[in-house]
C-alpha positions in Angstrom: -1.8 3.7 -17.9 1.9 3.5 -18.9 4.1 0.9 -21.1 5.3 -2.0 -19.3 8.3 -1.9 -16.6 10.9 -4.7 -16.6 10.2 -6.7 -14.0 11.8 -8.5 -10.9 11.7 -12.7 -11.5 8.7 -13.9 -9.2 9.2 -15.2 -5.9 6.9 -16.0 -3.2 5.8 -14.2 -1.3 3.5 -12.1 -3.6 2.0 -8.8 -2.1 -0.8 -5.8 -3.0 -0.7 -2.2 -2.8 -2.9 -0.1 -1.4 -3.4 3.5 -1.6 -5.7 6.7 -2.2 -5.1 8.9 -4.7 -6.6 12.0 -6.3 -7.5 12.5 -10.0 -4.1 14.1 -10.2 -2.2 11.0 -8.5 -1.7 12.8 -5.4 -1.2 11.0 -2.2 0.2 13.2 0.5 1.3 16.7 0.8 4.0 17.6 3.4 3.7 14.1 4.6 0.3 14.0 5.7 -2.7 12.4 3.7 -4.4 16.2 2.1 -8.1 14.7 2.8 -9.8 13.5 6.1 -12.4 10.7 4.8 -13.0 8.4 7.8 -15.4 5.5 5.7 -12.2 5.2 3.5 -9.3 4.7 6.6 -12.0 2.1 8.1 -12.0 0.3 4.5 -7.8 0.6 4.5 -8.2 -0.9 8.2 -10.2 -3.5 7.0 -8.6 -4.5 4.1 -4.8 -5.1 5.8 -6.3 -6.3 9.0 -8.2 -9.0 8.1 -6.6 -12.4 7.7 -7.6 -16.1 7.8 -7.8 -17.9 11.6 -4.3 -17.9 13.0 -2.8 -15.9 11.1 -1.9 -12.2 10.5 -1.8 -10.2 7.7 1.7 -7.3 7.1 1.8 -3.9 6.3 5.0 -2.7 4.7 5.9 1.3 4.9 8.6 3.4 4.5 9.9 5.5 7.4 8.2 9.0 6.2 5.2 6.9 6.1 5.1 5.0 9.3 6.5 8.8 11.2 3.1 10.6 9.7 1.2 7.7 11.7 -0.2 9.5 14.8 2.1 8.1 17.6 -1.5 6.4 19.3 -2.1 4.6 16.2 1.4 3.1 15.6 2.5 0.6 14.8 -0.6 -0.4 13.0 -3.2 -2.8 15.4 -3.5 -6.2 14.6 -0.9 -6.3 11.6 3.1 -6.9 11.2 4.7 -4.0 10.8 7.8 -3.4 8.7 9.0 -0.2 8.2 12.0 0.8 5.2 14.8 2.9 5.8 18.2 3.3 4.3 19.7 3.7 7.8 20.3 -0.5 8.9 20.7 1.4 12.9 16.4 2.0 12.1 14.4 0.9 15.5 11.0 2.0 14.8 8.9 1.3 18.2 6.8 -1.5 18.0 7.4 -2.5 14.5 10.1 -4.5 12.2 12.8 -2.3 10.1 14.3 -3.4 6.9 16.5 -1.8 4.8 14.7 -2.5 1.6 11.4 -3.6 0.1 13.2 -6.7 -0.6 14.7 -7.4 2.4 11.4 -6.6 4.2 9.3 -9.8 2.4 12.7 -11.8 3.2 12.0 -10.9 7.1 8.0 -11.4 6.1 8.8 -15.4 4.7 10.3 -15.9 8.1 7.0 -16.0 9.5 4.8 -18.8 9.8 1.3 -17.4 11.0 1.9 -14.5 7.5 -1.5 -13.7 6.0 -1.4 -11.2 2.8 1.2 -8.4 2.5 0.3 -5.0 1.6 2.7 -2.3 0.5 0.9 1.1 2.2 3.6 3.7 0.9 5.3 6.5 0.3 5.1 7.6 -3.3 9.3 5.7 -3.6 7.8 2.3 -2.0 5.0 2.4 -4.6 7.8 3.2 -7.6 9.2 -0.1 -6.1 6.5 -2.3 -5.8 4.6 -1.5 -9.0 8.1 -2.8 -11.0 8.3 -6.1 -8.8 6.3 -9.1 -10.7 5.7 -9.8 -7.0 3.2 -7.2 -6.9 0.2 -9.3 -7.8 -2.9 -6.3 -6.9 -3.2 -2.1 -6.8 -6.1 -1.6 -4.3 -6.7 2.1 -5.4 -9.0 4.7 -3.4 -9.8 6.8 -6.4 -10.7 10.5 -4.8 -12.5 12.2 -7.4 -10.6 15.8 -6.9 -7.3 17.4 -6.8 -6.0 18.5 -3.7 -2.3 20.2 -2.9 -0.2 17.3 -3.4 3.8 17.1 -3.1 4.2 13.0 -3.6 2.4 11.0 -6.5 1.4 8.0 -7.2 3.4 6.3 -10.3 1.2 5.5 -12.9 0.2 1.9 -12.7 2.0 -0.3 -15.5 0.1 -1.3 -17.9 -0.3 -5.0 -17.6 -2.4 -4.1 -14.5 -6.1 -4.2 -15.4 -9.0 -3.0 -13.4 -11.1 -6.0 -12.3 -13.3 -4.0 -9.2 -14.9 -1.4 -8.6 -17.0 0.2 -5.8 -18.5 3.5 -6.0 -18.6 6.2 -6.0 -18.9 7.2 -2.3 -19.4 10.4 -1.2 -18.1 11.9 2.1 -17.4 15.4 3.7 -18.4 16.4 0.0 -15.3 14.7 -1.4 -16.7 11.8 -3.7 -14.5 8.6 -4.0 -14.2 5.1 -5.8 -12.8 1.7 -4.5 -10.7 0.6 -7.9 -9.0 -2.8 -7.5 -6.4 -3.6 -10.2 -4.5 -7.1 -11.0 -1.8 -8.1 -12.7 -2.5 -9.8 -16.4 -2.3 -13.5 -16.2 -3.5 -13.8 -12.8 -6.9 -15.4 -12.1 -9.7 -13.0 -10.4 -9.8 -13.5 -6.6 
């Protein structure tokens, strides 16, 4: 783990990451995840989709990310979708643009049926979010491997502390390990 980051003041709302990386950091190469592990996309799906009765959980995503989204799949079923990008004229089809990961939970407290928010990447978003006090959890897909990798993961500060973990799995021959991090001070959901 690293030293500490200055952090943002808290304000609602308060959101988690989630993300797979291998034992290198790695999380995409060319932007496209480098592993195909199908039990491990149906835990991500399961994760930011569910929500409490009436109301509907948000993924956030910057533009590389939300473009490497097969065009069937996006946006994202059943969840909000906000997509960053620098350019304010940003449309994405079928989801909400923001210019900044700020801006994006400002649009997100505009909405009254808002279940959890979960920051889904690229490596930049992540650099973000892991130095915002907002960031409350790191869901974390550990693959146990290293794979071609051109983006990283930033190494998680170190006031996050690993309070779950789930594994390992094994799949396709890749093993991996659900790891859930929280931020010291908070109580264990």
């Amino acid at each position: 783990m690293s030293q500490s980051v200055a952090l943002s003041p808290i304000a609602a709302p308060a959101f988690a990451i989630v993300v797979a990386a291998d034992e290198e950091g790695g999380i995409g190469n060319e932007g496209k995840l480098p592993w195909r592990l199908s039990r491990e996309m149906a835990f991500f799906k399961r994760l930011t989709s569910e929500a409490p009765p009436g109301r509907q959980n948000a993924v956030v995503m910057g533009r590389k990310t939300f473009e490497s989204i097969a065009p069937k799949f996006r946006p994202l079923a059943q969840r909000i979708n906000v997509v960053l990008s620098r350019d304010p004229g940003y449309r994405p089809e079928g989801a909400r643009s923001a210019t900044s990961l700020e801006h994006a939970l400002e649009l997100l407290t505009e909405t009254s049926e808002l279940g959890s928010i979960f920051v889904i990447g690229g490596g930049q978003l992540y650099r973000t979010a892991l130095s915002d006090a907002r960031c409350t959890r790191v869901h974390l897909t550990r693959v146990h491997a290293s794979f071609r990798c051109d983006t990283r993961l930033p190494a998680l500060p170190s006031d996050f502390g690993r309070v779950g973990l789930d594994g390992p799995h094994e799949e396709a021959g890749v093993s991996y390990t659900f790891e859930t991090y929280q931020r010291d001070g908070l109580p264990v959901l």
